[in-house]
VOPAGU-2260 file (C-alpha; in pm, 1 decimal, decimal comma):
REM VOPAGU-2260
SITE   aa  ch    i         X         Y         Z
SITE  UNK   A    0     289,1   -2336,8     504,7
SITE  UNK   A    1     296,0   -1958,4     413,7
SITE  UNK   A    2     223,0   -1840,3      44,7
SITE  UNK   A    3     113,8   -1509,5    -136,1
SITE  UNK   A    4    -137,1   -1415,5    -298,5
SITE  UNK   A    5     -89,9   -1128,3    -569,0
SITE  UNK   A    6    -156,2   -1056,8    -954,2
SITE  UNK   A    7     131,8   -1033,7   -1154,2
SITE  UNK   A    8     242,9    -718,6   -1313,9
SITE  UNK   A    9     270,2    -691,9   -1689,7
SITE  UNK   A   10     594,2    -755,4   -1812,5
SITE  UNK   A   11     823,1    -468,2   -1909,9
SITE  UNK   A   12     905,5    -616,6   -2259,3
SITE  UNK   A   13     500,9    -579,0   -2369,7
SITE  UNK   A   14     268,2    -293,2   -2327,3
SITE  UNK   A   15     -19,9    -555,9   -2334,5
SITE  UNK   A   16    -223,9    -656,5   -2015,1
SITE  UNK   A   17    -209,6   -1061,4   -2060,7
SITE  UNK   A   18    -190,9   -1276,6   -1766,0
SITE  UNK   A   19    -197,0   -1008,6   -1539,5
SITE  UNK   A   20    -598,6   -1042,2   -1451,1
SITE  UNK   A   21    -567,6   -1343,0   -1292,6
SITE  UNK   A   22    -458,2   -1392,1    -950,9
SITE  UNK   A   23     -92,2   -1570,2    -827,4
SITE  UNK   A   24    -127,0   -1835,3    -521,1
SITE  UNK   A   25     299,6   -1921,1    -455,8
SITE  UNK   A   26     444,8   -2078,4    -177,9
SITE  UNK   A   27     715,8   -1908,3       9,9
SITE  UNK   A   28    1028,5   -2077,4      42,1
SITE  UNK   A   29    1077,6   -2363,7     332,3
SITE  UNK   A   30    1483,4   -2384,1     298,1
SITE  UNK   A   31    1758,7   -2208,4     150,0
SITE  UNK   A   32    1920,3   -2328,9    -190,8
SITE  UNK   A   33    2266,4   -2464,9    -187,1
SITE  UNK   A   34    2526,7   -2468,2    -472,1
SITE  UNK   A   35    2609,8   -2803,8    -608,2
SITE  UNK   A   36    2988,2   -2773,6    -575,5
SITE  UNK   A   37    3077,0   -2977,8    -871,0
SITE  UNK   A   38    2864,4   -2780,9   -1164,0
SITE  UNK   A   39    2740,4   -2450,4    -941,9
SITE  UNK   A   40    2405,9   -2536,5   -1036,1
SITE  UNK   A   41    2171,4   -2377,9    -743,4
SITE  UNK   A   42    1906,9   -2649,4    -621,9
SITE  UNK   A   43    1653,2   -2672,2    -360,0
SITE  UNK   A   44    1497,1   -3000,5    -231,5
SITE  UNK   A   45    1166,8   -2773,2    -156,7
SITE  UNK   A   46     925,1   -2896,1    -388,6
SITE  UNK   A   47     628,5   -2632,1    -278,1
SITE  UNK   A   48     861,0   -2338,6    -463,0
SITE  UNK   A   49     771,4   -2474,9    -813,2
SITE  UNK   A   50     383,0   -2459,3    -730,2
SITE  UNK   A   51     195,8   -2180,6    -867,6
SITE  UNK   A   52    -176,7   -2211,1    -856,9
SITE  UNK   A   53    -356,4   -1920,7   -1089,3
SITE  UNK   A   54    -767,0   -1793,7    -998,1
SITE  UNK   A   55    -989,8   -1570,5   -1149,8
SITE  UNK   A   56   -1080,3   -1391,0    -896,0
SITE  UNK   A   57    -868,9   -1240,0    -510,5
SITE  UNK   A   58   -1151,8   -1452,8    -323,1
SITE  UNK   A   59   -1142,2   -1765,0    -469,4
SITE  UNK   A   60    -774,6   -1785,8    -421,3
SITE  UNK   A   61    -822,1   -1682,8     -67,9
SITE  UNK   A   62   -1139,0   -1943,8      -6,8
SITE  UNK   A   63    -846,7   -2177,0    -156,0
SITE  UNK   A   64    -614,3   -2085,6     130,1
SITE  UNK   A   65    -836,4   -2109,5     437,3
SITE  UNK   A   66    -996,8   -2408,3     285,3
SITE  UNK   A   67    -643,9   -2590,4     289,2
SITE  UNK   A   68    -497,7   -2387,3     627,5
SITE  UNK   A   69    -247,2   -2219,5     421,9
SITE  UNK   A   70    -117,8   -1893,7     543,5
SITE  UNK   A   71    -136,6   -1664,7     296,1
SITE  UNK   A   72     -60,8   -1312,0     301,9
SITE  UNK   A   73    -241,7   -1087,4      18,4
SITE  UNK   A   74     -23,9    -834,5    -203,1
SITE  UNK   A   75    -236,5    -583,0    -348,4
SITE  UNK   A   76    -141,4    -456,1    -683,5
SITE  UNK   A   77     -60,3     -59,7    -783,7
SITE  UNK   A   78    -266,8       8,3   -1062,4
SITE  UNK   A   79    -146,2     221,9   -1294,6
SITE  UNK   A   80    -296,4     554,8   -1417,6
SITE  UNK   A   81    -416,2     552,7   -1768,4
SITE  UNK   A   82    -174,9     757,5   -1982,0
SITE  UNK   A   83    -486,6     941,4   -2207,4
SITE  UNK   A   84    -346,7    1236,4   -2444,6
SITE  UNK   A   85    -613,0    1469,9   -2604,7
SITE  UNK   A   86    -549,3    1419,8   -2955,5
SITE  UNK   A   87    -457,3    1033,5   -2943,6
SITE  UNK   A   88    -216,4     873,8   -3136,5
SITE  UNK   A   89    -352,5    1037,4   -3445,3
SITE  UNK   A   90    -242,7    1340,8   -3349,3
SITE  UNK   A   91     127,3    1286,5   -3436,4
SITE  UNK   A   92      59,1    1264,3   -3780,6
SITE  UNK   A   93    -186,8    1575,6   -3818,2
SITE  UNK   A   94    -166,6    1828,0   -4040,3
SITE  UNK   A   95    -208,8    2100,5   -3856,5
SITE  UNK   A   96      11,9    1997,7   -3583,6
SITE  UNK   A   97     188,3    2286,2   -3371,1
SITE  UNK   A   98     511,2    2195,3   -3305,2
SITE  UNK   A   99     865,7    2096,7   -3516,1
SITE  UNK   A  100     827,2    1759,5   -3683,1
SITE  UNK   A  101    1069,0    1549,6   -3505,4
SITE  UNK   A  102    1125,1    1235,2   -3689,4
């Protein structure tokens, strides 16, 4: 069995960080999925693609892997750099703000 090992990125819709501490065991596929050719419905008869197992820590879900000989590759994640201005947010609404008011 191969899986990954990653932590998920935050999704684009939220500028929030939740869920994305954690760590993501998944399974690789085994097969292929085929269309069912009377609805087009894709399906898969690979039950290990619907597993996700969540840790708390890049270790533990490792120690989970070599504990149950799974062969799991590890996907580091890019962190981002924080996007710090000077002033802050406050500083759109300042007074003595040195620039044309926009909006």
């Amino acid at each position: 069995m191969r899986a990954r090992i990653y932590q998920p990125a935050k999704t684009a819709m939220s500028s929030g960080l939740g869920k994305t501490q954690q760590w993501v065991l998944e399974y690789a596929p085994a097969s292929a999925r085929q269309v069912d050719p009377l609805m087009g419905w894709t399906s898969s008869d690979d039950m290990q693609s619907q597993v996700r197992l969540r840790f708390d820590s890049k270790e533990a879900a490792l120690a989970y892997a070599q504990a149950n000989q799974i062969d799991a590759t590890i996907q580091e994640p890019n962190k981002r750099k924080a996007n710090i201005r000077h002033g802050g947010y406050g500083e759109n609404f300042a007074t003595g703000r040195r620039g044309a008011w926009t909006h």
